[in-house]
C-alpha positions in Angstrom: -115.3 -71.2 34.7 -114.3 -67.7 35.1 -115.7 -65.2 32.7 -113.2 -63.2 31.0 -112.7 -58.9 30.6 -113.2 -58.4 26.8 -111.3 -56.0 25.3 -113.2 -54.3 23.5 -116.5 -54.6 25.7 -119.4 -55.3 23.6 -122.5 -52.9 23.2 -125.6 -53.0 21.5 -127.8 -49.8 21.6 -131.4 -50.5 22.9 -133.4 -47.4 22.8 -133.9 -43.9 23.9 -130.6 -44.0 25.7 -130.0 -47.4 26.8 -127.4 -49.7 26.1 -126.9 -53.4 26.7 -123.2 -53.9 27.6 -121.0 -57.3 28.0 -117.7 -56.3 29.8 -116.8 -60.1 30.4 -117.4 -62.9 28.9 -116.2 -66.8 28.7 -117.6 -70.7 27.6 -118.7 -73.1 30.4 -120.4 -76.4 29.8 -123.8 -74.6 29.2 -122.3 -72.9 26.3 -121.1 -68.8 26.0 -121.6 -66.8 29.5 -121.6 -63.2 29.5 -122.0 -60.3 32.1 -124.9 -58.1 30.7 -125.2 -54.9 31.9 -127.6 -52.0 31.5 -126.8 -48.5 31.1 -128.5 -45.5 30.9 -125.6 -43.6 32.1 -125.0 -45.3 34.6 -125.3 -48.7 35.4 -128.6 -49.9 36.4 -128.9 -53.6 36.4 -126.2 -56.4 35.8 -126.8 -60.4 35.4 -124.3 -62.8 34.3 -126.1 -65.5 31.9 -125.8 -68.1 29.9 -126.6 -67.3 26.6 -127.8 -70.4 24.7 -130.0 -71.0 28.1 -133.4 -69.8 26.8 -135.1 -69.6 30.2 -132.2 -67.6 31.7 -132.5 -65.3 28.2 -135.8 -64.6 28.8 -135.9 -64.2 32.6 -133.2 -61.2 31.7 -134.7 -59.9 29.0 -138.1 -59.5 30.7 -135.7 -58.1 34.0 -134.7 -55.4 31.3 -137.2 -54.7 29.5 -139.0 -53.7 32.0 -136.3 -51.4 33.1 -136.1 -50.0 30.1 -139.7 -50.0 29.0 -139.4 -52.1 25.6 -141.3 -55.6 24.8 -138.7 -58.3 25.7 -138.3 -59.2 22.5 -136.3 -56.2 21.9 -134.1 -57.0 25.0 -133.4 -60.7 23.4 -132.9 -59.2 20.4 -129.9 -57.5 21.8 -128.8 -60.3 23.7 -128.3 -62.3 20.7 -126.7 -59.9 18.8 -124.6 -59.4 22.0 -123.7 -63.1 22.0 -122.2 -63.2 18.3 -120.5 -60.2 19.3 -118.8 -61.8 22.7 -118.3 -65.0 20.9 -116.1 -63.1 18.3 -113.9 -61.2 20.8 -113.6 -64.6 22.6 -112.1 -66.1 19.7 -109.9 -63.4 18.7 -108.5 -63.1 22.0 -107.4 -66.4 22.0 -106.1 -66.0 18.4 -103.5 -63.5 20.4 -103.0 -65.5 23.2 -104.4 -62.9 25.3 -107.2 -65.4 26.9 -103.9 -67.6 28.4 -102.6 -64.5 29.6 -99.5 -64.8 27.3 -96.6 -61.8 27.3 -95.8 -60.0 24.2 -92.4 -61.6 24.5 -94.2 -65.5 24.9 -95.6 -64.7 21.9 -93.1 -63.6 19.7 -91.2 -66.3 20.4 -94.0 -68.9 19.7 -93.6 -66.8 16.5 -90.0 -67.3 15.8 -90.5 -71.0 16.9 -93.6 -71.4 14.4 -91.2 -70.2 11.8 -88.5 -72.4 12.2 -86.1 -70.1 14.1 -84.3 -72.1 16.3 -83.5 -70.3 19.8 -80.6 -70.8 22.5 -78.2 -69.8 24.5 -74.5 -70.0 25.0 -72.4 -71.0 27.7 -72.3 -68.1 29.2 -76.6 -67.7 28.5 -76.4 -65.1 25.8 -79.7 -65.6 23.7 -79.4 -66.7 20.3 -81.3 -67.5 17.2 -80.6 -69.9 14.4 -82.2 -68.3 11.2 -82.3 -68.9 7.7 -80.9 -66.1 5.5 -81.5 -67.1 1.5 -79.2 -70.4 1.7 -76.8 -70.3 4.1 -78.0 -70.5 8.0 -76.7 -67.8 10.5 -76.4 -67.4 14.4 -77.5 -63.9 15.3 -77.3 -62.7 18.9 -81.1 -61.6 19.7 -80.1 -58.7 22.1 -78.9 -55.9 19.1 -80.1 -54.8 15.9 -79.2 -57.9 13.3 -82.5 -59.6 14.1 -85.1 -56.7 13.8 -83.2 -55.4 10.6 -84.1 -58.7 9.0 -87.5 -58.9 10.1 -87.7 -55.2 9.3 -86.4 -56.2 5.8 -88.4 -59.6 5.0 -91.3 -57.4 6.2 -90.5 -54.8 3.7 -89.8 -57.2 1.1 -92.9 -58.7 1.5 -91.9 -62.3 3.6 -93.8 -61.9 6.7 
């Protein structure tokens, strides 16, 4: 399993300074991974764990804390409040399709599709869209300004 770049990278403030930093992160068969990273700075140590593992928890934290100069509970403090963060940008990520890597323009159209527009082409492969306008359907060409002046208006009228 390849860990992920979050966007936003995680951070949790440790103390006098130092900050605990997960740039990636991703879910493997021994639960949430992260890359944790310390920083003073600069970057002064990085491990990739996983989280829910306690040993490998407390084998970092002690790594860090002694870095640092805190008691390792205050390292797996952070850590933990690292993972909840990581696990929530995880989840939002795929909530945009960003984790598959989707396009802006695979995902409006997974929009349009999950709204009942129906898409396709003529003969001659000029895109289309089938949409629903009060009653009566309508076939709008999606290269022009008919389709974003009705999502402009349902928007504005409060439809989506």
């Amino acid at each position: 399993m390849a860990l992920r770049p979050l966007n936003p990278a995680a951070t949790e403030n440790l103390a006098n300074g130092w900050d605990l930093v997960a740039s990636e992160g991703g879910r493997s068969s021994k639960g949430l991974r992260m890359s944790a990273t310390l920083f003073n700075g600069t970057a002064q140590a990085c491990r990739t764990l996983a989280v829910g593992d306690l040993v490998e928890q407390q084998a970092v934290a002690a790594e860090f804390a002694g870095i640092v100069g805190l008691e390792a509970f205050a390292v797996t403090h952070a850590l933990v409040q690292l993972a909840v963060v990581v696990e929530a940008i995880l989840r939002q990520m795929d909530a945009d399709g960003q984790a598959e890597g989707q396009s802006q323009a695979t995902r409006l159209v997974t929009l349009a599709i999950d709204a009942g527009v129906e898409l396709f082409h003529t003969p001659e492969g000029d895109p289309y869209a089938t949409i629903e306008v009060g009653r009566p359907q309508r076939d709008l060409a999606t290269q022009g300004a008919q389709i974003p002046a009705l999502v402009s208006g349902s928007v504005q009228r409060g439809g989506g």
